[in-house]
N, C-alpha and C positions, 0 to 999 in steps of 0.2 A: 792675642795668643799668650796662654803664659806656656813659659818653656818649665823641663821637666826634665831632668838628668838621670837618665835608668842606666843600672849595670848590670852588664852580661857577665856572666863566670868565665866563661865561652862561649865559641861559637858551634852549633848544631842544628843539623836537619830535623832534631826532633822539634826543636824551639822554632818552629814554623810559624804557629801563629803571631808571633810577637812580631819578626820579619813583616808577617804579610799585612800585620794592623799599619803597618810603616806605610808599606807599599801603596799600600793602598786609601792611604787617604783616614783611615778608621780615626784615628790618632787626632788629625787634623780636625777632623768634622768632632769630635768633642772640644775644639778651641785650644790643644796642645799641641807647643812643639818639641816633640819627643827628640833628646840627645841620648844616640847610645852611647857608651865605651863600655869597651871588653876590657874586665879587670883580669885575665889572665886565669884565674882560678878563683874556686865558690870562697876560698878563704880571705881570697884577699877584696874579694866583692861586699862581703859583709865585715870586713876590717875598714872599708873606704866608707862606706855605709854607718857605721858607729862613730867614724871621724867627720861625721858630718859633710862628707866630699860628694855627696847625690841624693839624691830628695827617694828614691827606694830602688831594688835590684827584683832581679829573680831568680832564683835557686831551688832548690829544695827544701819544700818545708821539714825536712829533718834538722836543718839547720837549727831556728828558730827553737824548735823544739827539745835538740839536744842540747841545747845550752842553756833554755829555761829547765831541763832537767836536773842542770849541773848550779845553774844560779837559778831561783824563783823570780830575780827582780831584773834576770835579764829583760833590755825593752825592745827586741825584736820581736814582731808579730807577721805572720804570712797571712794574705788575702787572697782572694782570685785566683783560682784554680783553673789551670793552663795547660796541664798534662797529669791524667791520673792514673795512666797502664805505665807499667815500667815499657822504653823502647827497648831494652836490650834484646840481642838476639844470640846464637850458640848457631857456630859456623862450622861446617867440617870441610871437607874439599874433596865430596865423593857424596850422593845423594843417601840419605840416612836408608839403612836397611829395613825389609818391611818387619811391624811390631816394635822397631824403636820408639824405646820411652824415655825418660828424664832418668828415671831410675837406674838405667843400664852407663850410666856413666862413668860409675864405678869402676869399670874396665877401659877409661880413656883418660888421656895425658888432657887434662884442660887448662887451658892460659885463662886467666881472670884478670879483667880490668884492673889495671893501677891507676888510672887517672884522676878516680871517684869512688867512693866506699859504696853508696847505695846499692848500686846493683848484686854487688858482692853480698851486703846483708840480705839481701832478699831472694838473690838466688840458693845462699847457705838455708834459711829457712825454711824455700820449697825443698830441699833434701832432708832437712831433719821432719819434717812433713809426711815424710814419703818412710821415714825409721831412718835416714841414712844420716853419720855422724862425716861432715865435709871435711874436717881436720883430720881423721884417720881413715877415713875409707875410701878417699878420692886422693886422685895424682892430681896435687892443684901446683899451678905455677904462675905465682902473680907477678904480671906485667910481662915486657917492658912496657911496650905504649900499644895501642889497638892495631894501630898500622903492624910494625913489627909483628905482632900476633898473628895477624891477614896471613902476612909473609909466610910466618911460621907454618902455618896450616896446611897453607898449599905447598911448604917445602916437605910435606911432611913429618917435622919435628913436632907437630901438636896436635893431639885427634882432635879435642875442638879449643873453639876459643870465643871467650866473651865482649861485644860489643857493639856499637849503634854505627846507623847508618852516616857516610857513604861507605864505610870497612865493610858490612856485609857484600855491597854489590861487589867490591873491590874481588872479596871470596867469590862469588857467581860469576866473576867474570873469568874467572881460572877454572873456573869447571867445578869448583864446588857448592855449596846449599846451606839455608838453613835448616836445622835439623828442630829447631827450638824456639817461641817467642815468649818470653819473660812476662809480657803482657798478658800470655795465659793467666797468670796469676789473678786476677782479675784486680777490680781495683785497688790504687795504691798509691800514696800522692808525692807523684813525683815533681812536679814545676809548677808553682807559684810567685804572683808579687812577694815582700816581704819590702816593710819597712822596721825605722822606729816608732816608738810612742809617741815622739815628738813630733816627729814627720806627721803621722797619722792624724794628729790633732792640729798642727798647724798649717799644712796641706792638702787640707781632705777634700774640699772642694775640686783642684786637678786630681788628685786620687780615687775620689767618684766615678772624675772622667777617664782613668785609666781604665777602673772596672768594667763601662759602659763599652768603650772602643775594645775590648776584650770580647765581651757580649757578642757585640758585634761581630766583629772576624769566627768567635768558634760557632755564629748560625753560618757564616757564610761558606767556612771548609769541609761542611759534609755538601755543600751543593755543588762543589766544583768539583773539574777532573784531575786529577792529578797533574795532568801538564801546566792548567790552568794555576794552579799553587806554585809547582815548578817555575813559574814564568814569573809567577810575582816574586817569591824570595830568590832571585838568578841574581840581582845586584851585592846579596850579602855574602853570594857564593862562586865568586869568579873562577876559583880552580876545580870546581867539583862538574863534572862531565853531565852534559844536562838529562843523558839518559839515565846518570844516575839521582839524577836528584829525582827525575819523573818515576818511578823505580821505586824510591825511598818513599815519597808521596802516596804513591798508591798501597804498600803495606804497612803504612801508618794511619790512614784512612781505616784500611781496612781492619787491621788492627783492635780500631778505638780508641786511639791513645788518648785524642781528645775528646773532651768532655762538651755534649750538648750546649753548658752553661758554667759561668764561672763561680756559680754558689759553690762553694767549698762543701764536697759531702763529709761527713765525720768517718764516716767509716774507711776513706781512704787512707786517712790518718792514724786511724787505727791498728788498719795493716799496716801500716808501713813501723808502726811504733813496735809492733807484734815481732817483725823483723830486724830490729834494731836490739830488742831487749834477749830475744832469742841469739844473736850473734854476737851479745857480751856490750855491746858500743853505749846502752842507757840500762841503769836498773828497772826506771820506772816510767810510765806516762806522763807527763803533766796533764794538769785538764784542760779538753780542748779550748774550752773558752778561752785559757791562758796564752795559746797556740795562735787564734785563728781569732780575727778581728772579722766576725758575718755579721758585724750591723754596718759595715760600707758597704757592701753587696746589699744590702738590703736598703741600705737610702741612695744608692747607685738606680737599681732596678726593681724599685719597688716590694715592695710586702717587708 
């Protein structure tokens, strides 16, 4: 077995499949034993990552990308594509009235995720999208933290608010809904491996097999039921009520967050770049190739 030291940013229901490659054996059956640790945040994941403290993490491929934007000779590279709908959702605490659209937001107090920029960039884009300028034509209110915002909603202090699951059930469990899944947006690449240069070249052989045990697990999560999921990632999530994680499952599923296959599509990254440069955070793209290491994926699984 060789072992293999992966860092989480965090911990989330939407990072399912990484859990349930654990859970389940996927990991193992490519001859790796997978260490997690939660670095606490994507910053200090890919700061432990550069210090050579773990062989690769996962995050968002904007990372990766916006700092080769900012340096060319940045050697971060993202692989394997793990989640490519945004999960975010848009909570109110009363069922959306009929005709409600994204558009009509304009007229409500919204709390925005502080925890992560992402979803912020990309929800600001589907408004300028739509003609609307999110800095002056919206009541936005960023943060404090997604819980607090829950709260907020149902106290009525916030007609919606931005965030991923278990917070949305937290909202339905008080009588309110979502009104919105960010995921509409259609693809957009949100969770990825990412390594170094160095990693990539000097570990690519268990790095193959991360690819592969990836593979694996996203054929295996459109065939299960959502409890079935629920039941495998229960050990990563001892405080989260198991209806809600069956709950979460099921509108992540349905959703599409995840991706048939872990080949990286380009045009996830695309939008997602689309949304970055639109919300001020990168002038320019880099080019994917620079981005996105697809000849593992492709000596991983063939072609």
């Amino acid at each position: 077995m060789q072992t293999v030291t992966l860092l989480e940013p965090f911990r989330a229901l939407f990072y399912a499949p990484f859990y349930a490659a654990q859970a389940t054996g996927a990991f193992a059956r490519q001859g790796l034993e997978v260490r997690f640790e939660t670095a606490g945040t994507p910053d200090l994941a890919a700061s432990r990552l550069l210090a050579g403290e773990a062989d690769l993490a996962w995050s968002g491929p904007m990372r990766p990308m916006l700092m080769r934007s900012q340096d060319p000779s940045c050697p971060l590279r993202s692989f394997c594509a793990v989640v490519m709908k945004d999960p975010f959702l848009l909570t109110a605490a009363a069922p959306p009235p009929a005709g409600w659209d994204l558009a009509q937001v304009r007229s409500k107090r919204l709390g925005l995720v502080s925890e992560v920029p992402t979803p912020v960039w990309c929800l600001d884009d589907d408004f300028r999208r739509l003609g609307i300028d999110p800095e002056t034509e919206i009541d936005r209110h960023r943060g404090p933290t997604m819980a607090e915002n829950a709260e907020a909603v149902l106290a009525g202090d916030l007609d919606l608010a931005q965030m991923f699951e278990p917070f949305a059930c937290r909202v339905e469990d008080g009588g309110g809904s979502v009104w919105h899944a960010q995921a509409s947006r259609g693809l957009t690449a949100y969770t990825a491996f990412y390594s170094t240069e160095a990693n990539l070249a000097s570990k690519r052989d268990a790095l193959r097999g991360m690819v592969r045990a990836m593979a694996e697990i996203l054929d295996w999560l459109p065939r299960q039921t959502p409890g079935a999921i629920a039941a495998a990632i229960a050990g990563h999530f001892p405080d989260v009520p198991s209806s809600h994680r069956v709950r979460a499952m099921d509108r992540y599923q349905k959703l599409g967050i995840w991706p048939a296959t872990p080949r990286f599509p380009r045009e996830a990254l695309e939008r997602l770049a689309q949304a970055m440069i639109s919300s001020g955070a990168m002038t320019h793209m880099p080019p994917f190739e620079a981005c996105v290491d697809t000849a593992i994926e492709d000596e991983a699984l063939g072609g």
